[in-house]
Structures are given as C-alpha cells and as structure tokens.
C-alpha positions, 0 to 999 in steps of 0.5 A: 462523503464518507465511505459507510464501510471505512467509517465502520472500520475506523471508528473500531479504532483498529490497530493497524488501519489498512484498507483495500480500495479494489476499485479506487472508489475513494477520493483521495490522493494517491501516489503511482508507485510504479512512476515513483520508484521508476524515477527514484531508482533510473540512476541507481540501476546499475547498483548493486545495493538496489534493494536498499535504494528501493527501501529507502525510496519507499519510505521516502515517497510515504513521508512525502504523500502522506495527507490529512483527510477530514474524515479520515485522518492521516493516510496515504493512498497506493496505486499502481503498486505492481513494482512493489512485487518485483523480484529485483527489488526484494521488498518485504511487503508484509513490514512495509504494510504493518509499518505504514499500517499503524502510523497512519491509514493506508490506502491500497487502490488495487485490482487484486482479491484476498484470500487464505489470509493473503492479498492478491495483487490482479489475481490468485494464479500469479504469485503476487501476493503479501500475508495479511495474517497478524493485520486488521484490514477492510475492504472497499468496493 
C-alpha cells in the first residue's frame, strides 16, 4: 500500500522528488551505501584522486539500484548513507541529491531530523548536514 504522504507529495509533481524516510518504513529496495562504497573504493585506497573514484562510484551505484515501483515510479532507495559525510571523500551532497532528485525519486532511509532549511544526518550537534534550500522534499515517518 501506498504511503498516503509520499502519494500527496507525488501527485504535485514536484520538481525534484526527495523523500526522507526517517524510520525506513517504506518498502522498497535500498542500496548500503556505506557497504557499496567501502567495496568500490577498497583498491583505490591509497589513491590520490580518491575523491573522483567516490564520484564516480557514486553515480554508478545510482544507475545500478535504480527500481521501478508501481505506485511510485522510478526511485532509488539510500541507507546507510553515513560515508557520504565523510571528509576524505569531499562529496557534494547538495548536487548529488538535486541530481539524482530530479531524474528520478530519491529515497533517504535515515535517522536524521531537518531543520533551518538542512538535513541532518543521527542529529543537529554534529556536523553532518546537507542544504535543502532550492529542493522540494517530504517527509515520511
């Protein structure tokens, strides 16, 4: 069945189509981020263009899970998404989200709250946070 929410909020036909699912109550199928980007980047370690592998990674695992619903469409489904926060890394979150946003439903199964327009990844007092200023976004708890 589908979540009355996320049908509210599709059914506006947003631009970009993001959705928070804060306790992973959706059923869908999602991607361990961390597990992904751990296995892809094990060899490349020592690299210094560590960064540009983690990119390139990244849209990779996107193409890969990503899943036709038939209530939902196109999506695909984050979790353990913690890795994408880390500093090594130097991922921009906000383009990565915008991108993956408005070429197909993302789904973010996180604990994580927002606020000033910012998503918080587990809580504001750390510094885990992206910008949500120019997206359209639901929430699903």
């Amino acid at each position: 069945m589908m979540n009355s929410n996320l049908s509210s909020y599709l059914s506006k036909n947003p631009k970009y189509r993001l959705v928070f699912d804060l306790s992973s109550s959706l059923e869908v199928e999602s991607v361990d981020v961390g597990t992904y980007l751990a296995d892809a980047l094990q060899t490349k370690a020592q690299k210094a263009n560590l960064n540009m592998y983690a990119s390139d990674a990244i849209r990779k695992m996107i193409r890969q899970h990503t899943h036709e619903h038939p209530e939902y469409g196109r999506y695909v489904a984050l979790c353990n998404i913690g890795i994408l926060f880390e500093p090594a890394l130097s991922f921009n979150l906000e383009t990565i989200v915008e991108q993956t946003a408005k070429d197909e439903l993302l789904i973010i199964q996180a604990k994580g709250g927002i606020a000033n327009e910012r998503f918080y990844f587990l809580s504001q007092q750390n510094n885990y946070s992206f910008s949500l200023k120019n997206l359209t976004y639901t929430i699903v708890e």
